[in-house]
N, C-alpha and C positions, 0 to 999 in steps of 0.2 A: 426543719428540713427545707431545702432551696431546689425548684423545677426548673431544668433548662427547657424552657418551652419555645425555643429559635428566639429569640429576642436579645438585645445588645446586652442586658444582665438576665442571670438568674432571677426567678420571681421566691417571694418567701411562701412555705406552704401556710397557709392559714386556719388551721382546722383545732378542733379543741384540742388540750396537751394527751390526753387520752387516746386518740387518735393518731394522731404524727407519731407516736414510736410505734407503731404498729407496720410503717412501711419502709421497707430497705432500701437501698442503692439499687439501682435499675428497676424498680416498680413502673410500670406505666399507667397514667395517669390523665383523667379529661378533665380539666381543670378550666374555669370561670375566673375573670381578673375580678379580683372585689376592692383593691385600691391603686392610687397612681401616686406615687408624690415627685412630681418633676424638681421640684427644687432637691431633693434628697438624690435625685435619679431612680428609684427604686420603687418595686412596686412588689403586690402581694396577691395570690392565687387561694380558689376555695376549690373544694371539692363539685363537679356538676352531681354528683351522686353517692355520698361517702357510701353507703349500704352496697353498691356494689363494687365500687373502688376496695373494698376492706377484700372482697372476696380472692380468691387465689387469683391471680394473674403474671405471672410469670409463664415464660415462653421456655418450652426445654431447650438447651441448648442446639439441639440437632434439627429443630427449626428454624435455626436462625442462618442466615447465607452475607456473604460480604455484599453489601451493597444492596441490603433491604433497608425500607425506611420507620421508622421509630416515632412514636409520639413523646409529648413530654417523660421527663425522666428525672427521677431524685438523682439532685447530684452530687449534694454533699452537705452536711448537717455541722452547724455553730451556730453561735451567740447570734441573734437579728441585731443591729442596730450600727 
């Protein structure tokens, strides 16, 4: 999975395989850089807390208003590399 975390790219999630499909498109997420690779441009995200990142987090709809502001967010899942 890949977090828009406001940065020029998406970061890759980096969490065990057991983990990563556990979280959907639009989860929100407090996320640690744990690599950089400037020559690649690209870099990679871990969990600050997987035990409560895993827990429900999802906002219902009827909370949400135009022009509230959002933490990182999964943005879309493929091959790294």
């Amino acid at each position: 999975a890949f977090v828009d975390v406001g940065a020029e790219r998406n970061a890759k999630l980096m969490v065990e395989p057991r983990l990563g499909r556990r979280f959907q498109i639009g989860d929100r997420l407090d996320c640690v850089v744990k690599e950089v690779d400037f020559e690649k441009r690209r870099f990679g995200v871990t969990l600050l807390d997987a035990d409560n990142e895993l827990a429900e987090n999802r906002i219902p709809l009827e909370e949400l208003a135009e022009g509230d502001l959002v933490d990182g967010i999964i943005h879309h899942t493929n091959p790294y590399g």
